[in-house]
C-alpha positions in Angstrom: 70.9 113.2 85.4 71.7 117.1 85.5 74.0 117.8 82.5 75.5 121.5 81.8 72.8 122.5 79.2 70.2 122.4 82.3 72.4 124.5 84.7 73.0 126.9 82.0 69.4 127.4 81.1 68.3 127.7 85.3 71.7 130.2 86.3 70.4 132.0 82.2 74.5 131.4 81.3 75.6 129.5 78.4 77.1 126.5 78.2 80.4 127.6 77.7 80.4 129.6 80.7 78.8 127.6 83.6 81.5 125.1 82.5 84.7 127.0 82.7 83.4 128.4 85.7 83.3 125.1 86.9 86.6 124.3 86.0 88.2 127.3 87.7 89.2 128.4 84.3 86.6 131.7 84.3 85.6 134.1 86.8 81.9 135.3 86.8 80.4 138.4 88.4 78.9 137.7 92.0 75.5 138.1 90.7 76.4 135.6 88.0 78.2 133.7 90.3 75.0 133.4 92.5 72.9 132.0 90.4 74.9 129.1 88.9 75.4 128.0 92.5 71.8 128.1 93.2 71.4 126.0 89.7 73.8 124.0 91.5 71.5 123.3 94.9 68.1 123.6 93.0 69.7 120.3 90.6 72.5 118.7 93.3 74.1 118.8 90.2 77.5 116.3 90.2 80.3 116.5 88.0 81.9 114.5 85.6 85.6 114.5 87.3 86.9 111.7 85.2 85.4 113.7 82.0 87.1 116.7 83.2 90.2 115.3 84.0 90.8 113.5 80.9 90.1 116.9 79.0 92.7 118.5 81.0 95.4 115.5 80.6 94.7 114.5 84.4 92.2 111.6 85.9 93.1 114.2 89.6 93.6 110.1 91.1 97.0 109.2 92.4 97.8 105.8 93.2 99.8 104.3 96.2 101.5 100.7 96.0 102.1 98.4 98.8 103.4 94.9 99.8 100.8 94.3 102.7 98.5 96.6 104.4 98.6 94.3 107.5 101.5 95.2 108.9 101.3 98.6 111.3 104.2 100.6 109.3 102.7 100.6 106.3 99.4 101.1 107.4 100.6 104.2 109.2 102.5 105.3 106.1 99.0 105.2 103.7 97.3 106.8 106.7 99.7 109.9 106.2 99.7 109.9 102.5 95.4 109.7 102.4 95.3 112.9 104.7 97.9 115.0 102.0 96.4 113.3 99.2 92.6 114.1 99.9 93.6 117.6 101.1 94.0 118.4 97.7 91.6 117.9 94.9 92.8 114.5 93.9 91.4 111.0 95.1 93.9 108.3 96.5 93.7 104.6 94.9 95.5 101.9 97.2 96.5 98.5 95.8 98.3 95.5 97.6 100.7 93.2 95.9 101.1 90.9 98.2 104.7 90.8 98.4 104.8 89.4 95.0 107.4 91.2 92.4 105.3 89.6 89.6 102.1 91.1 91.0 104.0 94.4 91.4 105.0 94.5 88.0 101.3 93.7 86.3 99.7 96.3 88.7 102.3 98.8 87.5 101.3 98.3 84.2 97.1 98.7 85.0 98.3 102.1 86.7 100.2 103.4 83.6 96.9 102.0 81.5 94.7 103.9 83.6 96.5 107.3 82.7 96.8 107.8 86.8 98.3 111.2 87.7 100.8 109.8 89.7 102.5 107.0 91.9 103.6 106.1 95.3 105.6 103.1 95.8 105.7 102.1 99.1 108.6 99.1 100.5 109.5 96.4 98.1 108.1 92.7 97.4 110.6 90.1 98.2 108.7 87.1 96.5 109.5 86.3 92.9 111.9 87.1 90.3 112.8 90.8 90.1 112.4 92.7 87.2 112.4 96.5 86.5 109.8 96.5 84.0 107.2 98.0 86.1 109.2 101.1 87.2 110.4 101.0 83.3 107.1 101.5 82.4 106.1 104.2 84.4 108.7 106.1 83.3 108.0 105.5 79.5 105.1 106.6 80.8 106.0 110.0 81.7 104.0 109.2 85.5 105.0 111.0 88.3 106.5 108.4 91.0 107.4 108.6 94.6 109.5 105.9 96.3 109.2 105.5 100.0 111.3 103.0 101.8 112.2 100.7 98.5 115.8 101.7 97.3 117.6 103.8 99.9 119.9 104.9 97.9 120.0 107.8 94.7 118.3 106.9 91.6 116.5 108.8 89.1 113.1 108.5 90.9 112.4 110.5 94.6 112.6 108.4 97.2 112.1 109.3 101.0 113.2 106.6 103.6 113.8 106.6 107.3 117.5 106.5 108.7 117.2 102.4 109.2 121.0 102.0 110.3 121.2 104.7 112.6 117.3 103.5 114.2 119.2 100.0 114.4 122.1 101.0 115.7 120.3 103.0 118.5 118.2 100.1 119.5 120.8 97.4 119.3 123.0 99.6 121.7 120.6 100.6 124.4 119.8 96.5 124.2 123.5 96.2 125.2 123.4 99.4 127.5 120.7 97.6 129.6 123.0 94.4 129.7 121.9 92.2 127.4 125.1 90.4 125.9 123.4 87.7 123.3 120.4 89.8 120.8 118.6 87.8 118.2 117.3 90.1 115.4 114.4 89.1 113.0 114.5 90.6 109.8 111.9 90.5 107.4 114.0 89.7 104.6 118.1 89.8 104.4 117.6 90.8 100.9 115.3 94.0 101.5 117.3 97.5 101.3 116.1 98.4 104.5 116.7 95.2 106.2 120.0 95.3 105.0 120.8 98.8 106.4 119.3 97.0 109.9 121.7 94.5 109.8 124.5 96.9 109.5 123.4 99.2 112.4 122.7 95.8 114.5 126.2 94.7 113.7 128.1 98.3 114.3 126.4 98.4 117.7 127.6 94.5 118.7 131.0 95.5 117.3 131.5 98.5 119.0 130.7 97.2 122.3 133.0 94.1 121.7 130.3 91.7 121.3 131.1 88.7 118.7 128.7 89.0 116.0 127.1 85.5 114.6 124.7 85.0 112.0 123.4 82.3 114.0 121.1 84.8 115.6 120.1 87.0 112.8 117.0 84.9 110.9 113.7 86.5 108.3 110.5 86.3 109.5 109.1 87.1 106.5 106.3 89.0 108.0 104.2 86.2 109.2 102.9 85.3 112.6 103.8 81.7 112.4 107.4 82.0 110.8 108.2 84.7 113.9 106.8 81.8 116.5 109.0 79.5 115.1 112.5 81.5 114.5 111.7 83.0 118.9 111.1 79.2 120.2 114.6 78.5 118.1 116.1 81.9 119.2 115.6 80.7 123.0 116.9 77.4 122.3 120.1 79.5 121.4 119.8 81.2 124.9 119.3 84.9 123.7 118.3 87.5 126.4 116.7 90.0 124.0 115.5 90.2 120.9 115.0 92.6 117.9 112.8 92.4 115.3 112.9 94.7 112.2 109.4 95.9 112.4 106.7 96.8 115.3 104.4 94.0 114.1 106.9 90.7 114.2 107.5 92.1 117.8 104.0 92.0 118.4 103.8 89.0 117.7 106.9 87.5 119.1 106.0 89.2 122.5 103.3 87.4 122.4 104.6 83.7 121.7 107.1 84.1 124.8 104.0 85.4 127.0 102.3 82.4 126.2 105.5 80.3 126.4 105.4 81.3 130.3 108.2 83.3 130.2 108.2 87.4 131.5 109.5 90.8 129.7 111.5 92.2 130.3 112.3 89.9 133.3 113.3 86.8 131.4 113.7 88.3 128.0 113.7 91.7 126.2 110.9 92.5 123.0 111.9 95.5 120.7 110.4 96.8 117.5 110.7 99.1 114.8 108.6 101.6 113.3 106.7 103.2 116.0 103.6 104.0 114.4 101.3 102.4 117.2 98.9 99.4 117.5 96.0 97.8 118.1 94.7 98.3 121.6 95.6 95.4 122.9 96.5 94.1 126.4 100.7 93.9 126.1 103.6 96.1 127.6 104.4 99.5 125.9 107.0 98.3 123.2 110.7 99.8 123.1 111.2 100.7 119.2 112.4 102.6 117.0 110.1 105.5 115.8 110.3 106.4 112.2 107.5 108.7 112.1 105.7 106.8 109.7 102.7 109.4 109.2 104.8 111.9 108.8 106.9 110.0 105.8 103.7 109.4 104.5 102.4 113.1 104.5 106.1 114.2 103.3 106.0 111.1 100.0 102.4 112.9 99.1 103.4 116.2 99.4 106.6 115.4 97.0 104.1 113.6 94.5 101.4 116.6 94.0 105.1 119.0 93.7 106.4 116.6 91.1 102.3 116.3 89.5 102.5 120.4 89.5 106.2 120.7 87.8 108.3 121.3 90.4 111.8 120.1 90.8 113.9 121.8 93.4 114.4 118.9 96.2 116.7 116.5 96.5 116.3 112.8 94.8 117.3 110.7 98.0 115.4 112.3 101.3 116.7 110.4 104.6 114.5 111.6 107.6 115.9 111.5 111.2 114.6 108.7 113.5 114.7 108.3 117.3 114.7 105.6 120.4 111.3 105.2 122.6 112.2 103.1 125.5 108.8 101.0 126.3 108.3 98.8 129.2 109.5 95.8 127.2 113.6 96.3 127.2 
């Protein structure tokens, strides 16, 4: 392996040199500058980035932490934090919890170990007894964080989150614009921050059109294909003419189960979603949903970490972005 001492004796620097060149700490004469790069080619000489980084105080590796990287909002949300992320000169780590809070908390606590340069957070695991210890720890810490889409609401951590009771609210009322009278919505989980925000757009929207609201038609999916088949066939038992589910993938999926069930959409039911951050190509109608611009919240979450990483302070702690309505073939 090519170590300093070998590019210093080829570029005829010394040591001391060729390495805070290298660092960005030095500038060198083009001639002199010409030669170590050649060093550089003649040896495809690689360096030590952890070695460096730990000399500096930095690993240059940010972290991002997510419930499930299965479902299409959060996969669009890493997609937008990778491309910010590896524009700069740090590498991106992703880890999964699982939904678990306990598996949260322990991976947490391997980040802080692993003196990363900084956190995304992305959603929040439902499963388990919650505990702050994790976020407790970072901050003992001293590690950079950025929340996306956990708290929605001011703490002492940056969070950006999409407007989730105004999305709701705009969905649930062109539902009832286009005449449907009886709307199941499927939350991922009633005790979510986001979900709960849903629910109160969902409800405004009923309300204000002098529907009766009942909790009979608001159920959790919790995220998985065969609780969603479940909570429709039960939803259509119930007689609904439309339903809303709380992200793109659970309407996905419950499109699907009424396909199969024989029925049509939007002809014998309406399917909406939320999220908008697209799909697999797969043979189904364009989906009416909400669209948070989920790559973009990703980009915008990276862009606050490196700010945070590099000192700066002058934004705001709570960072609501608009959202708008895309009317599919589906409502």
């Amino acid at each position: 392996m090519t170590t300093l001492n070998d590019l210093a004796k080829i570029a005829q620097v010394n040591v001391s040199t060729i390495s805070r060149y290298l660092s960005g700490e030095l500038k060198v004469t083009p001639a002199t500058e010409a030669r170590i790069k050649d060093a550089i080619a003649q040896t495809n000489y690689q360096p030590n980035l952890l070695a460096r980084g730990l000399r500096k105080g930095q690993t240059d590796s940010v972290a991002v932490l997510v419930p499930d990287i299965y479902q299409i909002g959060i996969s669009g949300i890493i997609a937008g934090i990778d491309k910010r992320i590896c524009s700069s000169s740090k590498t991106l780590m992703i880890m999964m919890t699982g939904n678990s809070r306990k598996r949260e908390t322990e991976a947490l606590l391997e980040l802080c170990h692993r003196r990363i340069d900084g956190i995304i957070i992305v959603g929040k695991a439902f499963e388990g007894e919650e505990s702050s210890q994790g976020i407790e720890n970072l901050q003992s810490a001293g590690i950079p964080c950025v929340l996306v889409s956990r708290n929605f609401a001011e703490s002492d951590i940056v969070e950006i989150a999409p407007d989730q009771e105004n999305g709701a609210f705009q969905l649930t009322e062109h539902l009832i614009e286009r005449g449907y009278r009886k709307i199941g919505l499927i939350l991922g989980s009633r005790n979510h921050p986001g979900d709960v925000l849903k629910l109160a757009g969902y409800r405004k929207a009923v309300q204000k059109h002098g529907l009766i609201f009942t909790n009979d038609l608001v159920m959790e999916g919790h995220y998985s294909t065969e609780n969603i088949n479940r909570i429709v066939s039960k939803l259509l038992q119930e007689g609904v003419d439309a339903i809303f589910c709380a992200t793109d993938t659970m309407a996905i999926s419950a499109l699907q189960f009424v396909q199969f069930s024989g029925l049509s959409v939007p002809g014998d039911i309406a399917i909406a979603g939320y999220g908008g951050g697209g799909w697999p190509d797969i043979p189904i109608p364009n989906l009416t949903t909400v669209d948070a611009h989920i790559k973009q919240l990703g980009t915008t979450a990276g862009s606050l970490l490196l700010d945070i990483i590099d000192g700066k302070d002058d934004f705001a702690m709570l960072n609501i972005t608009p959202v708008h309505l895309k009317v599919g073939s589906t409502t």
